[in-house]
N, C-alpha and C positions, 0 to 999 in steps of 0.2 A: 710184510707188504700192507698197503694201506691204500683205501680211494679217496680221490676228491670227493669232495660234496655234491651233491646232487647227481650223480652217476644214476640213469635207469637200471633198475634190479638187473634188467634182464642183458646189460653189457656186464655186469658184477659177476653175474652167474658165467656168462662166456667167460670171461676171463681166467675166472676159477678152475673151469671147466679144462680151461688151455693146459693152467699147470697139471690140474691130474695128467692128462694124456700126455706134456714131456713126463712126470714123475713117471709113466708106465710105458712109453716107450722109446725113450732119450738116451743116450751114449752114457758113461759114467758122469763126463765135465757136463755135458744138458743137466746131468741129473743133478748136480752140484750145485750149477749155479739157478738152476729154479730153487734149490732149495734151502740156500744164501739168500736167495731175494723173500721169499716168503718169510723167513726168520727173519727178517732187515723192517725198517720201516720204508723203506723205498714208494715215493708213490706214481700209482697210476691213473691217466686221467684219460677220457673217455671226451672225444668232442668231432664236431662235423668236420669232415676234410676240409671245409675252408678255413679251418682255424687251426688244423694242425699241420696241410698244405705237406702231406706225405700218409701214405700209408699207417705208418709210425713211425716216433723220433723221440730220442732219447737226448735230455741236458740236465742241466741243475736246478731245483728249486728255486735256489736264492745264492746266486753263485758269490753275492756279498758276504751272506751267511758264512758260507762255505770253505772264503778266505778266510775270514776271522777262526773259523776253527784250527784250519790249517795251521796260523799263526801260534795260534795259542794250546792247541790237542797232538797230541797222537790218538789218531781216531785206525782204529780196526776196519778191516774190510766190510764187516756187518756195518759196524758205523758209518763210512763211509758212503754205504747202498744206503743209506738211509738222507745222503744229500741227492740223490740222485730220482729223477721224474720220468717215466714213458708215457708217451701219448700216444693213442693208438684211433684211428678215422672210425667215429660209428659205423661208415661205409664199409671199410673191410669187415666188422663182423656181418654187418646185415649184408653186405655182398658176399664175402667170403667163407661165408659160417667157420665151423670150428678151425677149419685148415686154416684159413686168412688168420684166427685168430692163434692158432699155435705158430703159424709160419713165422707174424709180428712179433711173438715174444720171445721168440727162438734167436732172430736175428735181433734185435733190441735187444733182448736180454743179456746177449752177446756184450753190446756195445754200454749196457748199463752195468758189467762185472768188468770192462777194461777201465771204464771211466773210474769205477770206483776202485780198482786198482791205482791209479795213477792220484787219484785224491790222498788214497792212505801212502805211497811212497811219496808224496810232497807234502804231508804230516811228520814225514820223520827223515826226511832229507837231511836236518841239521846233525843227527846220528849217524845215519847210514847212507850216506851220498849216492854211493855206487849200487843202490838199488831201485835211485830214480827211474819209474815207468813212465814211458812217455810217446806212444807208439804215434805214429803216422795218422791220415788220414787213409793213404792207403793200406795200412796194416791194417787198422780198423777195420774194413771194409774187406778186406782179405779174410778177416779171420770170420767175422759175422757170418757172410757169405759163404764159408767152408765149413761151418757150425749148419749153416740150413740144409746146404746138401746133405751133411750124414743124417739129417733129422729126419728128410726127404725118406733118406734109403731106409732107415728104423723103420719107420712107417708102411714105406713099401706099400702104398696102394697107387690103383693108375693116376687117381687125381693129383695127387703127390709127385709121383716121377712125371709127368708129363708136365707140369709145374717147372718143375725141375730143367728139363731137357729145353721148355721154354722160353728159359732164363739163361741157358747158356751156364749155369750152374751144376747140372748133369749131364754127362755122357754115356754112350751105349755105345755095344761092337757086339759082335756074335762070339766072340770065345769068352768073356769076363762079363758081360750083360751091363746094368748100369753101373757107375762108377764117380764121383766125385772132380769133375773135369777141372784141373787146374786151370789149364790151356782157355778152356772158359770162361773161366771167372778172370784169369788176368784181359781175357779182350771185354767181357761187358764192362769188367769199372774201367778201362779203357776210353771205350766206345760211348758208354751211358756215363759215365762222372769223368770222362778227360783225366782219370789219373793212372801214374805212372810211375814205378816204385823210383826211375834214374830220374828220367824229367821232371816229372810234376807229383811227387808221394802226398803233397799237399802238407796244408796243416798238422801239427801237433796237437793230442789232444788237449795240452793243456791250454793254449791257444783257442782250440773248438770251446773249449770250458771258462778260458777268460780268465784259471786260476794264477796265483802269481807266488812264486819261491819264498820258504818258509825263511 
């Protein structure tokens, strides 16, 4: 992993800080792909909400770049995280201290290990066809969002689950206590992103990424 230039020490240190705490309290696949991205060059950039106009988001460096590799490489998963950029709002750290900043890189991180999935299976589509990755916009968004809840319950502090329950991304009941609510997450991307795995799944990521068939 790698920052932009001129990043304040002290969003560098949050950042850092985020992956210690998945590396010490994240599922096996958290702990994976934190630690894929740290091995990778993958970078992340640090700027005011108005320039990144989300929380966090995750796309390509140079998604020309990126084509031409495609064209011309079989590029590895590491390689592949290494086309790949998160941007994360100085406001969520300086609002959301460490949570804001593990929650961003838990659900990003998510979305920057499927991107880079789908870069390296369209690196070697002319090989192995049938292992084109190519999920949804609503998969994406399915699986991020059920990557934060278990991260949520790892954690397991009140700040955390009531985040969680917030969000429509955790549920509670008296006999099993909190729990990763499907039912939830299918109505907020619903309700808050209008998607819908029959109607509207949305875009492709290859599409969201602009790459184009090897």
């Amino acid at each position: 992993m790698k920052f932009d230039l001129g990043i304040e020490k002290k969003y560098c240190q949050s950042v850092k800080d985020a992956f210690d705490a998945i590396l010490q309290h994240g599922t096996a696949l958290q702990k994976k792909i934190a630690e894929l991205i740290l091995d990778s060059d993958m970078l992340v950039r640090v700027a005011p909400v108005s320039k990144v106009n989300a929380s966090g988001i995750t796309g390509l460096i140079d998604p020309g770049r990126t084509n031409e590799r495609i064209e011309e490489e079989r590029l590895s998963l590491r390689e592949a995280l290494g086309e790949v950029v998160i941007s994360i709002a100085e406001e969520t750290i300086d609002t959301g201290g460490q949570r804001g900043a593990e929650g961003t890189f838990i659900h990003e991180g998510r979305h920057a290990y499927d991107f880079a999935r789908t870069i390296e299976s369209f690196s070697n589509a002319d090989v192995n066809p049938l292992s084109l990755f190519d999920p949804t916009l609503y998969e994406l968004e399915l699986e991020a969002h059920k990557i934060s809840g278990d991260y949520m319950l790892c954690v397991n502090k009140p700040e955390y689950i009531d985040e969680g329950l917030g969000l429509m991304i955790l549920g509670r009941n008296d006999e099993i206590g909190c729990f990763v609510s499907d039912d939830g997450i299918h109505a907020r991307l619903r309700e808050s992103y209008g998607l819908d795995p029959i109607t509207n799944p949305g875009p492709r990521a290859s599409e969201l990424l602009g790459l184009r068939f090897k």
